[in-house]
N, C-alpha and C positions, 0 to 999 in steps of 0.2 A: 368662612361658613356661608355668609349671604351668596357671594363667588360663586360656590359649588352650585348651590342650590340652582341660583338664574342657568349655569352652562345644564342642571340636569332638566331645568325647567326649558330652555332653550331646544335640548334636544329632545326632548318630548314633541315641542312643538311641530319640530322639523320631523320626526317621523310620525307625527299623524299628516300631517302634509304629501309625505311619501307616499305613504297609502293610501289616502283620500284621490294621490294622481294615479297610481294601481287601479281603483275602481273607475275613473272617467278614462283611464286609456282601454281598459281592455270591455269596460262597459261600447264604446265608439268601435274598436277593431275587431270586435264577435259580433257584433248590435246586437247586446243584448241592455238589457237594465240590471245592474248591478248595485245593490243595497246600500254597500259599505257595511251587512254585517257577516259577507263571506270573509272566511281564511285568504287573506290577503298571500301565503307563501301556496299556496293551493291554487291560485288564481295563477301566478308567476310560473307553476309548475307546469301545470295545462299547455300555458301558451310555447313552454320550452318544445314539445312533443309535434307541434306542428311541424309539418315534411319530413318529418321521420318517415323513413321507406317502411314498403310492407315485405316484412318477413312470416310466412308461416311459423309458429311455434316460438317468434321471436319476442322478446320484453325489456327490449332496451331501446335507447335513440339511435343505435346503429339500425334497429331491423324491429318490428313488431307486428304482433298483429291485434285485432283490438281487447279479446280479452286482458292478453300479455300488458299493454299500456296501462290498463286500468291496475290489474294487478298490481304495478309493480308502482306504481301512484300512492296507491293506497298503504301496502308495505311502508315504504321510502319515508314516506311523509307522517303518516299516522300509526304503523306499527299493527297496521291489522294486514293477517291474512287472510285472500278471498280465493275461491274455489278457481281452478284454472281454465275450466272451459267454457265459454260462453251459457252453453246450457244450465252446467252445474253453479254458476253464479245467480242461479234463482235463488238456491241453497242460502245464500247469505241477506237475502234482504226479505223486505215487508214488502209486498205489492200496494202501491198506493196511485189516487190518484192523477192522472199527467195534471191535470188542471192545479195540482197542490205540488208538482215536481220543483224542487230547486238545484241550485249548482252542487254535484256532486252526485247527483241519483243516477241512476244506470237506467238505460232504454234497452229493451229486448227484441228483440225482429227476427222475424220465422222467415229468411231469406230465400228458405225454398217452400214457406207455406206451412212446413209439417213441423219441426222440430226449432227450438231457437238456434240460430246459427251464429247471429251476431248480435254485441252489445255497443254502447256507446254512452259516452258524460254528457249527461244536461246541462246546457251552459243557461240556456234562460230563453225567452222569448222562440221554446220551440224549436230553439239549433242547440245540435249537440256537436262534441269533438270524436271521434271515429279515426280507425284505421280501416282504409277500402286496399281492394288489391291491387289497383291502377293507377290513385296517385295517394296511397300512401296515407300518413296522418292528415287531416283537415275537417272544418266545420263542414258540416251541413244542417239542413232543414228539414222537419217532419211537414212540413207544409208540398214537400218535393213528391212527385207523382212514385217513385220509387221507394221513398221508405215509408208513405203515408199509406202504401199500401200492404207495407211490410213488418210495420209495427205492431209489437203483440202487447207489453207490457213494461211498464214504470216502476221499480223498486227503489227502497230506501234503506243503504246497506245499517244491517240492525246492530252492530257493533259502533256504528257513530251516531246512536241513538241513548248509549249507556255513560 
């Protein structure tokens, strides 16, 4: 009985350790800051998605484009589903403020000014994850002369507020 208990108390141990290195690796390989009270398989998921190619209309790690990524994130992971077109995934959140965004909230950008074209995941410290047309999945930065000018708004999808 004691036996069982230390190997479950053992592995307790050892998978908070796990994830404790989850939050300092990808806290260091995004530079963001990371809490330690994100979804640690949410964090793992993100980073999968990187160099995934851009496919129009695509939502897998063969081919995406950035609605499709998030979509199918969300799905996969949590069982929610969200509107498919960048525009229409206003539809699904609460507009809040960037200065209160955390990992997981969706960025909106009027890429031609007039209507939202493009979305992308808050990773933290003002870089989000995105699907571009030219290379594909990868971080960027709201601080970047392109999307700081292209950003319209900050939501918080309202089904992982329930």
């Amino acid at each position: 009985m004691f036996q069982n208990f230390a190997i479950s108390a053992n592995r307790r141990t050892n998978d908070a350790r796990a994830t404790a290195g989850v939050y300092k690796k990808y806290s260091e390989k995004w530079n963001v800051q990371l809490t330690g009270s994100e979804d640690s398989k949410f964090i793992e998921e993100i980073d999968t998605w990187l160099g995934t190619p851009y496919v129009y209309g695509g939502e897998s790690k063969k081919g995406t484009d950035c609605s499709g990524m998030i979509q199918t994130m969300y799905k996969n992971l949590y069982g929610i589903s969200l509107n498919r077109s960048a525009n229409d995934m206003q539809k699904d959140v609460r507009f809040i403020d960037l200065n209160k965004a955390r990992l997981g909230d969706i960025l909106f950008f009027k890429i031609n000014f007039q209507t939202v074209g493009h979305v992308a995941l808050y990773l933290g410290n003002r870089r989000f994850i995105h699907a571009t047309v030219n290379k594909g999945v990868m971080i960027s930065c709201l601080d970047e002369d392109y999307y700081s000018k292209r950003y319209y708004k900050c939501g918080r999808i309202v089904a992982m507020e329930k």
